[in-house]
C-alpha positions as CSV (number, residue, x, y, z in Angstrom):
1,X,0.0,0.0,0.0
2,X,1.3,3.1,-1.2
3,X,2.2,5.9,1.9
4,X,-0.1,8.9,0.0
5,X,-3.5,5.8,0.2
6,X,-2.0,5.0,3.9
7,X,-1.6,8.6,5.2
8,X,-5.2,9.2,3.3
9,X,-6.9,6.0,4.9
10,X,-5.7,7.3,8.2
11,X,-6.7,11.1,8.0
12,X,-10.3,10.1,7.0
13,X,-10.6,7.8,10.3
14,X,-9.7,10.9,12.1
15,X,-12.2,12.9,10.3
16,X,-14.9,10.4,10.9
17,X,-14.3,10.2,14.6
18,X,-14.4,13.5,14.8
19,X,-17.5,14.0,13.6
20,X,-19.3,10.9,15.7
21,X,-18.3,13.2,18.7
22,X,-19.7,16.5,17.4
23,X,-23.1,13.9,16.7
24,X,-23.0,13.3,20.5
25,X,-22.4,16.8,21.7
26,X,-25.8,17.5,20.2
27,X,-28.8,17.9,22.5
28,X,-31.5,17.1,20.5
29,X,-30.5,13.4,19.5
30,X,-33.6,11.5,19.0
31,X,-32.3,7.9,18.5
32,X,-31.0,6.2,15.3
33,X,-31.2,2.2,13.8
34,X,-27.8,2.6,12.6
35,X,-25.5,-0.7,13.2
36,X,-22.4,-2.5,12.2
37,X,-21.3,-5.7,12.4
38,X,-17.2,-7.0,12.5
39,X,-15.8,-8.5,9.5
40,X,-14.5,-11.3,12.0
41,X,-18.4,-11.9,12.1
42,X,-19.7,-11.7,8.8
43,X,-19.4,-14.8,6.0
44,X,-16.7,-12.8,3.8
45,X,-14.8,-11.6,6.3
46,X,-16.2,-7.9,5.5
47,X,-17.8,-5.8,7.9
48,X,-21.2,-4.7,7.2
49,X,-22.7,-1.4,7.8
50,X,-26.6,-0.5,8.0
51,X,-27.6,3.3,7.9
52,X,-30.7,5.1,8.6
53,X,-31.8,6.2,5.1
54,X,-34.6,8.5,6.6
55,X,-32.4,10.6,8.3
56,X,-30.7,13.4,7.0
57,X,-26.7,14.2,7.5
């Protein structure tokens, strides 16, 4: 893997956590259905991701 794709991979992981915590800091939360399961879990070996479709971003 290339250093520019690793450096990239890694600098979107902290954007992402970054935003999950401004989500929180919000008062007016009302609940999601949003889930994940572990690749170690799933039949390929891929993690699998469910979003809420019906709420906005």
């Amino acid at each position: 893997m290339s250093s520019v794709f690793s450096n990239f991979l890694t600098e979107i992981k902290k954007i992402d956590s970054q935003r999950e915590l401004i989500e929180f800091q919000n008062e007016n939360i009302i609940g999601s259905n949003n889930w994940v399961v572990d690749g170690t879990l799933s039949n390929t070996g891929k993690p699998i991701l469910c979003n809420d479709m019906h709420l906005a971003w």
